[in-house]
Structure formats: structure tokens, C-alpha cells
Phi, psi and omega in degrees: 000127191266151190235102155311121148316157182240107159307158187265127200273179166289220139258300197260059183288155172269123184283167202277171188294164152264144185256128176259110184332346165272359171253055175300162204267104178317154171266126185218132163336139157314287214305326153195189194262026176262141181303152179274167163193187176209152187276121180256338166220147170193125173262106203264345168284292157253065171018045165227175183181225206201129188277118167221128191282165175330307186308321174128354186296129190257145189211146163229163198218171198228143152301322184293329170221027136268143176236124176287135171234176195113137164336314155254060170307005164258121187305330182322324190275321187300135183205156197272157194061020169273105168338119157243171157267142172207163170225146184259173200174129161314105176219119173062241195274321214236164171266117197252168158271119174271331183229164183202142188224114164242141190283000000 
């Protein structure tokens, strides 16, 4: 019976990531790699709103710390029932959108 060697870690070795249940594997496009959605609210006074992803999973964003890219890289284009690209980020308990693209 062979006994596996244990490599030996460092002292400030790191535990490996976690994959967290708001990044579920999304549906995405030839055209590039951001998961789709559609904006189901958006308060365009104060510049925020709500996301809803393929999955049915709802993520809400701030204009104040997302950033749009894209041609259309402006709030001026966002609107509710608008197709987007988005990427999500661990913020406190819950998941928010940090970047955003509309189509």
C-alpha cells in the first residue's frame, strides 16, 4: 500500500477560493463573455435598479459603483426591459453588479 506524500504548505498559505451560488454558470454568447440579463427596474433619479439574470436570480446595481462599458457605456441608454452583459462581485451578504454592458 503506497502512502501519498502531503506537500508541505507555507505559513501564510491561502485556503483555495470559493465559487459562491450568485455566480451560477450563466448563459453566454459568441459575441463575448458577459452573462446576459435584462433590467427589470431602473430608477434612473437615483441610479439604481435591478438585474434579472437567465437563471431567474435577480442581482441589483448602483450607477455610483458600476461601470458601464461598451459602446454603449452610458446611463443615458439603460432602461427597464433592456438586454445587458453584467459581471457580479461578493459585496457584504449578497451579490451586486460591478460592470455592465448594453446592448
Amino acid at each position: 500500500m503506497e502512502m501519498k506524500q502531503i506537500k508541505e504548505r507555507f505559513q501564510n498559505w491561502l485556503p483555495l477560493p470559493q465559487v459562491f451560488e450568485c455566480l451560477d454558470s450563466p448563459e453566454v454568447s459568441e459575441e463575448d463573455m458577459f452573462p446576459k440579463g435584462e433590467v427589470v427596474e431602473y430608477y434612473e433619479k437615483q441610479g439604481i435598479g435591478t438585474i434579472s439574470a437567465v437563471s431567474g436570480k435577480k442581482f441589483p446595481f448602483s450607477l455610483d459603483v458600476t461601470e458601464l462599458i461598451g459602446p454603449k457605456g452610458q446611463a443615458k441608454y439603460l432602461r427597464a426591459g433592456g438586454r445587458v452583459g453584467y459581471d457580479v462581485a461578493r459585496s457584504g451578504n449578497s451579490c451586486r453588479v460591478v460592470r455592465m454592458k448594453v446592448y
